[in-house]
Structure formats: structure tokens, C-alpha cells
C-alpha positions as CSV (number, residue, x, y, z in Angstrom):
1,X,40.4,54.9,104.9
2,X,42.2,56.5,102.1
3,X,41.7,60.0,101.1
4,X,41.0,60.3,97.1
5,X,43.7,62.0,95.5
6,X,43.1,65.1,93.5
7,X,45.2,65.2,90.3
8,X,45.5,68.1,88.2
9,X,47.1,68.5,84.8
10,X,48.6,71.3,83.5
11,X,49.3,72.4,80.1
12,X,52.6,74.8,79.7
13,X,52.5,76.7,76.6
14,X,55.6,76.2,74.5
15,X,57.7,79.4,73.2
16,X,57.1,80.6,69.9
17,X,59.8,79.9,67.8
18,X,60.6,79.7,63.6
19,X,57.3,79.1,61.4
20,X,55.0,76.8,62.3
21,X,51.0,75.6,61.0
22,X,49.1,79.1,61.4
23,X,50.9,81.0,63.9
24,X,52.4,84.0,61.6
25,X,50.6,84.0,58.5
26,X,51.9,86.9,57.0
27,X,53.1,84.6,54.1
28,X,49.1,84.2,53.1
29,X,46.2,83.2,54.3
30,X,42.7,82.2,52.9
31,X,43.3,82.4,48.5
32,X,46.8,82.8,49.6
33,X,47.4,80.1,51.8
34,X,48.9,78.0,49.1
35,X,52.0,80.1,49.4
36,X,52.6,80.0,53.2
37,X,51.9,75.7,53.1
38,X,55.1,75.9,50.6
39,X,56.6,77.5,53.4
40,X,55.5,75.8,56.7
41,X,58.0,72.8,56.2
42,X,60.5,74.4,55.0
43,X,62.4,74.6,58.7
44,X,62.1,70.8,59.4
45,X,62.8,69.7,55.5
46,X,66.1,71.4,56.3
47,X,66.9,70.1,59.8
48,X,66.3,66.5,57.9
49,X,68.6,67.0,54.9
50,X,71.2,67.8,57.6
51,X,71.3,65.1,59.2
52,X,70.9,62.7,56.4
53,X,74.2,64.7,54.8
54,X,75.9,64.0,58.8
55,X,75.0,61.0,58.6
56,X,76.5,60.0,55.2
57,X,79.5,62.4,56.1
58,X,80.0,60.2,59.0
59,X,80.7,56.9,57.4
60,X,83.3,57.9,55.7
61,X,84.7,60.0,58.1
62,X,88.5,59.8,60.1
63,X,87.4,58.5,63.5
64,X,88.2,62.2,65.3
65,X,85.7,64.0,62.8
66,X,83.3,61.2,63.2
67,X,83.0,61.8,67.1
68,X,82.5,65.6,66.1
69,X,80.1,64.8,63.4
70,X,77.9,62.5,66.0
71,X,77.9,65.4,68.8
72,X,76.4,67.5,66.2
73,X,73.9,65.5,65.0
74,X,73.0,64.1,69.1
75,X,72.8,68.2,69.0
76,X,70.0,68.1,66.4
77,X,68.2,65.1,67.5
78,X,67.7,67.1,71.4
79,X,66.6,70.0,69.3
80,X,64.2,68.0,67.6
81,X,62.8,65.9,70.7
82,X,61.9,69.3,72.0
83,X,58.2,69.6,72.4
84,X,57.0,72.7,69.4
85,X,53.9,74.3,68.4
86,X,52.1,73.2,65.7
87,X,48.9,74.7,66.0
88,X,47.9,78.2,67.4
89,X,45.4,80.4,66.0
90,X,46.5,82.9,63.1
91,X,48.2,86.0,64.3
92,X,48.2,87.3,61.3
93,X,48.2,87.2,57.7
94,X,46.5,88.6,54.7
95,X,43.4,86.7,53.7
96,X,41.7,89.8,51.4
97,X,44.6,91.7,49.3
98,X,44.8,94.0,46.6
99,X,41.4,92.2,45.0
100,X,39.6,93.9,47.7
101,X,41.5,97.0,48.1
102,X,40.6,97.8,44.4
103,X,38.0,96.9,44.5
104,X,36.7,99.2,47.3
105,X,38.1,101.8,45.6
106,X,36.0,101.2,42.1
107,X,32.9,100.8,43.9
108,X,33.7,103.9,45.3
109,X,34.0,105.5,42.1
110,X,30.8,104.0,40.7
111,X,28.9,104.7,43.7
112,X,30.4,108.0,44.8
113,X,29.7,109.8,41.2
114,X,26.5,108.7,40.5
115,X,25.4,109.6,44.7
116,X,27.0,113.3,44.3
117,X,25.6,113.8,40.7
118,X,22.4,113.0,41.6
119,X,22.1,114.8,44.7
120,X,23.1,118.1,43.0
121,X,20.3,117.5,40.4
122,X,17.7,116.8,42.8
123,X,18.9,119.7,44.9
124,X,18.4,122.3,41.3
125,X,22.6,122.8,41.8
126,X,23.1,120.8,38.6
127,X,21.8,120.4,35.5
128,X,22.3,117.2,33.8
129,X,22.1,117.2,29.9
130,X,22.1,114.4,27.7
131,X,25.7,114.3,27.0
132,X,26.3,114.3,31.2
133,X,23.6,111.6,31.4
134,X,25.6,109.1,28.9
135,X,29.2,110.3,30.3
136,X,27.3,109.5,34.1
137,X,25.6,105.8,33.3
138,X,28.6,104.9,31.3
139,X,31.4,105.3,33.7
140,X,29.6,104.1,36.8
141,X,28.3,101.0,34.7
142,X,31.9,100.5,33.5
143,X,33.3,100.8,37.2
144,X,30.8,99.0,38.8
145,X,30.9,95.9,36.0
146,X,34.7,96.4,37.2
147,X,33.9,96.0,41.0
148,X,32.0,93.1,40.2
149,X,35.2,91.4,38.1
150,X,37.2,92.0,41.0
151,X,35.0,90.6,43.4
152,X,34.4,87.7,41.0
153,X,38.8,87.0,41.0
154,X,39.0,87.3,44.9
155,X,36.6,84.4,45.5
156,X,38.8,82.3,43.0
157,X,36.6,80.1,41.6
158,X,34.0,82.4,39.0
159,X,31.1,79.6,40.0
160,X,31.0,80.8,44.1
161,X,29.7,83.9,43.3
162,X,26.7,82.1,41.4
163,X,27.0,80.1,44.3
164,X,26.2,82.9,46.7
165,X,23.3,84.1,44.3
166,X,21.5,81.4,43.8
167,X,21.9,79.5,47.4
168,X,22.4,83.2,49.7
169,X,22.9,83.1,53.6
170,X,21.3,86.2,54.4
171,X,23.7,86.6,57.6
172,X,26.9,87.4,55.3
173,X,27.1,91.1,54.5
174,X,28.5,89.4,51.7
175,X,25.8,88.1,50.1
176,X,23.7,90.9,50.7
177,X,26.1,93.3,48.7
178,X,25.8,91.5,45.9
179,X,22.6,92.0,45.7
180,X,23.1,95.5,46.2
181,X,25.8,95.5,43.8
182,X,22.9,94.0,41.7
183,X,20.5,96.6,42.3
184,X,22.5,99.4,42.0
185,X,23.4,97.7,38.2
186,X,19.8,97.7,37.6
187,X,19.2,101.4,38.0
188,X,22.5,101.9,36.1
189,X,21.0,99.8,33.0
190,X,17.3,101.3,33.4
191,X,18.8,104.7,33.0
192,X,21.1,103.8,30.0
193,X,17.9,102.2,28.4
194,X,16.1,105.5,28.6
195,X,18.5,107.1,27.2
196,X,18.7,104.7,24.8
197,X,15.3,104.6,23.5
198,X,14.9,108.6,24.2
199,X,12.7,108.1,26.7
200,X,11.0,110.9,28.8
201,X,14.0,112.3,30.9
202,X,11.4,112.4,33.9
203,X,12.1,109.1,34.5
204,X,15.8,109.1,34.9
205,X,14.8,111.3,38.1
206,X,12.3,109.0,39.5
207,X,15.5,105.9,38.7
208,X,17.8,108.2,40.7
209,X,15.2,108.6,44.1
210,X,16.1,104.7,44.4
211,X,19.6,105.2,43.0
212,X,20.5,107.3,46.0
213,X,20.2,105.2,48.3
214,X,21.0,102.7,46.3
215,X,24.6,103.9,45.5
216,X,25.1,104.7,49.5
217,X,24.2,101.5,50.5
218,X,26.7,99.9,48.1
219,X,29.6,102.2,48.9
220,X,29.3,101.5,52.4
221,X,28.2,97.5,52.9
222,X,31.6,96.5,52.9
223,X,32.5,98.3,56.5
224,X,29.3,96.0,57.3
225,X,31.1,92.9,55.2
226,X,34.5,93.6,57.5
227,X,32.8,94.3,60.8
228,X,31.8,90.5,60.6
229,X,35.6,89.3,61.1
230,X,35.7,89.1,64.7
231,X,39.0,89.5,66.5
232,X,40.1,92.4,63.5
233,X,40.0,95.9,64.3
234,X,37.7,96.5,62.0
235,X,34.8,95.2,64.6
236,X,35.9,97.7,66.8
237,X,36.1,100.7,64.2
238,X,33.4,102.9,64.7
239,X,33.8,105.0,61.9
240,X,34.8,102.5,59.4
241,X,31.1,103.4,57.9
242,X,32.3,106.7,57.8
243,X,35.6,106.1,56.2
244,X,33.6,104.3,53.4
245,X,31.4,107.7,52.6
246,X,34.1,110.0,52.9
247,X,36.0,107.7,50.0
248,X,33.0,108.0,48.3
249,X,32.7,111.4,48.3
250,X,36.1,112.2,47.5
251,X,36.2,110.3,44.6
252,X,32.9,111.1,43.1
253,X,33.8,114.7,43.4
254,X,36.4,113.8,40.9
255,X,34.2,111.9,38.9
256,X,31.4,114.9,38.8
257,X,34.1,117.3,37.8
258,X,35.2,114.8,35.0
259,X,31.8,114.0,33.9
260,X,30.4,118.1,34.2
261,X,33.6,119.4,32.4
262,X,35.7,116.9,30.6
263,X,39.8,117.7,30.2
264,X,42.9,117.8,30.6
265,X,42.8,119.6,34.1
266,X,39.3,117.7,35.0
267,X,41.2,114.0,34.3
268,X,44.3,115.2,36.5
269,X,42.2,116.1,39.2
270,X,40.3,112.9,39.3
271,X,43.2,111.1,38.8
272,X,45.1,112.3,42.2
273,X,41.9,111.9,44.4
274,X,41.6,107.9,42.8
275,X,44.9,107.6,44.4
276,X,44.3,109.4,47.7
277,X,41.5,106.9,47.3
278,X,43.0,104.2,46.5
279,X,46.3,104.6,48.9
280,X,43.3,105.0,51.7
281,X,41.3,101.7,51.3
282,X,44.6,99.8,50.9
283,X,45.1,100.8,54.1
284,X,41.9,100.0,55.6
285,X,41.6,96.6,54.0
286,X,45.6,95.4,54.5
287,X,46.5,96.9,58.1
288,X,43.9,95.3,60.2
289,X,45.1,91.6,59.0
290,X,48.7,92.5,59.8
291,X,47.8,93.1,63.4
292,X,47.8,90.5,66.3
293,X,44.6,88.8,66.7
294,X,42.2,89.9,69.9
């Protein structure tokens, strides 16, 4: 009686070698991918024009450079019988770019002013007159309806972001900052209406006890929104919700100082901590994508 035979198959992975379909990425990924797909035949488009060119140079060829010009191209053809890798997972590559980065860093602004201001009033350190109050709404609205722009360019197509509004999945940290994004805006424009129509003043303090937290919560949902790419070091950042307040509070410093004294010496100030700002979240957004996938 014959014993079964066991056969087992095993799968050798091929060496990594010249660009291939999403194994190095660093030309662009997601909105970007359109550059690296220029790119990804680019090594075998060559190989092919050289041999048709060997193959024409051939024909009309002395018979000595016609045996030369054949061991080259029986050369290629072993080079191409070779088995290669076509498919791998992404490595790296930038899929959010400077969309994101500035836009983290407006939010910021907008979020980071309004927090700080507020806090100081509530607390009796600062006392916000009418001219502050208009200086206040204006610039965060302004910064904010920026943030929102920016967002709107990084998802390409201006209808997704209606998309993600109107049909949301409530798992994305995505959709649930816009919303945020949202209410934040609708304490911004409750406030300017006040002002507006002169209003009792009491109530922009009873618009900022749900514009505190408000404002934080915006500032910081995009650690949340980057925690969700698995396999980035961002899921493994513990202080990345950290990182996001501290750029708030930086900035809005600058923004208080602009908005309680306005100058010269007020706008330099916030002008350097927007870049220490801005330099920061590039950072924080661009790095992680550059890195190997784990």
C-alpha cells in the first residue's frame, strides 16, 4: 500500500529591486497617486525601447556587431524572464501633504485663540471689550473658514465633503470633525451675531462655556483622525493629543497678544510662533508616511 505523499509549496520572496506597483511610494500616494502611476512603468517602457532600437540596429548591422548586438539583447530578455515584484504593500509614500499640514496649523490658530482668550475672561485675567470681541470672532471665523477650504482641497472633489455630511460613518474621526469643525463655526457666528445686533454681552459668555470645549475638541480630533491609520507611528504616539494642544497653545498665545494689543511688535511675535507652528505639524503630519510600514 502506498503511503500518501505530502507536498508542500513554498513561496520565496523576490528581492526588491527598481520601482514597482506600491512598494516605495514616496512619489505619491492617495490624491497624489497620479504622479507615482506616471512613474511605475517608466523602468520597463525603457528596457522595451531598447530592445526594439537593438533589434532594428541589428538588421542592418556588419555580421560581427550583429552577434554583439544579439548577446546584448539575449542579456535583456534573461533579465526580463526573471521573476519581479509587482505587488507589495506600500512602504511608504505621502498620502496627506501640505493640505493637511496647513491645515492643522489654522485650526490651531482658530481654535487656540479663541480657547486661551476665553479662558482668561472666564478666569477675571482678561477683560474683553468690544473692539477685542470683533478682533476675536473675526480672525478665528476667518481661520477656521480657512481650515475648512483646506480640508475641502485635500479631499479633491468639493462634493465628498457634502458627501461625508450628509451620508456620515460615525467610525471616521473624520466625519466627526467636521461636525466639530461645524460647531465650533456655530459659536463663532452666534457670537459675531450678538455683536452684531448689540446684544447683551452676557451672552457671548454663556456662547464661550460651549466654545471651550468646543475649540479643544477641534484642535485636537485630528491626533484622533491619524491614530486610525494603522501600521503609522501615529497609532503608537501617545502624546500625539498632546502635541496637538501644545500647537494650540502656542499659537493662540500669539493670537491673544495680537488680538489684546495690536502692532508692529504683537504681529512679529505671532508671526514666528505660526512658523514654529507650522514647521511642527509639517513634521507631525509628513514624517510618519515616510517611514516603513509596521
Amino acid at each position: 500500500m502506498s503511503r500518501p505523499v505530502k507536498i508542500v509549496s513554498t513561496l520565496i520572496p523576490t528581492e526588491r529591486s527598481g520601482e514597482y506597483l506600491w512598494t516605495d511610494q514616496a512619489a505619491g500616494v492617495g490624491h497624489f497617486a497620479k504622479y507615482a502611476e506616471q512613474r511605475s512603468g517608466a523602468a520597463d517602457t525603457h528596457s522595451m525601447i531598447v530592445q526594439l532600437a537593438l533589434e532594428k540596429k541589428a538588421k542592418a548591422a556588419a555580421p560581427r556587431d550583429r552577434a554583439i548586438i544579439h548577446d546584448v539583447m539575449s542579456r535583456l530578455e534573461e533579465e526580463a524572464g526573471k521573476p519581479k515584484r509587482l505587488y507589495d504593500q506600500p512602504s511608504k509614500g505621502v498620502l496627506w501633504g501640505w493640505e493637511v499640514s496647513a491645515y492643522v496649523v489654522t485650526k490651531a490658530i482658530a481654535t487656540g485663540t479663541y480657547m486661551l482668550a476665553m479662558a482668561l475672561m472666564l478666569s477675571g485675567m482678561l477683560e474683553m471689550t468690544d473692539g477685542m470681541w470683533w478682533r476675536l470672532v473675526i480672525g478665528c471665523t476667518a481661520f477656521l473658514g480657512l481650515t475648512g477650504v483646506l480640508l475641502i482641497l485635500d479631499l479633491d472633489r468639493p462634493e465628498r465633503f457634502v458627501y461625508v455630511m450628509l451620508r456620515p460613518n460615525w467610525d471616521s474621526w473624520l466625519v466627526k470633525g467636521a461636525y466639530l469643525l461645524g460647531g465650533f463655526g456655530g459659536v463663532l457666528a452666534c457670537s459675531g451675531a450678538v455683536l452684531l445686533f448689540g446684544l447683551d454681552r452676557i451672552y457671548l459668555e454663556y456662547l464661550a462655556y460651549a466654545g471651550v470645549p468646543l475649540a479643544l475638541l477641534t484642535g485636537v480630533y485630528t491626533a484622533w483622525l491619524l491614530k486610525q491609520a494603522r501600521g503609522r507611528s501615529w497609532s503608537e504616539d501617545g502624546l500625539l493629543e498632546a502635541k496637538m494642544i501644545f500647537e494650540m497653545v502656542v499659537v493662540g498665545a500669539g493670537g491673544v497678544l495680537l488680538m489684546a494689543s495690536p502692532g508692529i511688535l504683537s504681529m512679529l511675535v505671532f508671526a514666528i510662533l505660526m512658523a514654529v507652528v507650522a514647521s511642527h505639524a509639517h513634521g507631525t503630519v509628513i514624517k510618519p508616511q515616510l517611514e516603513t510600514l509596521h
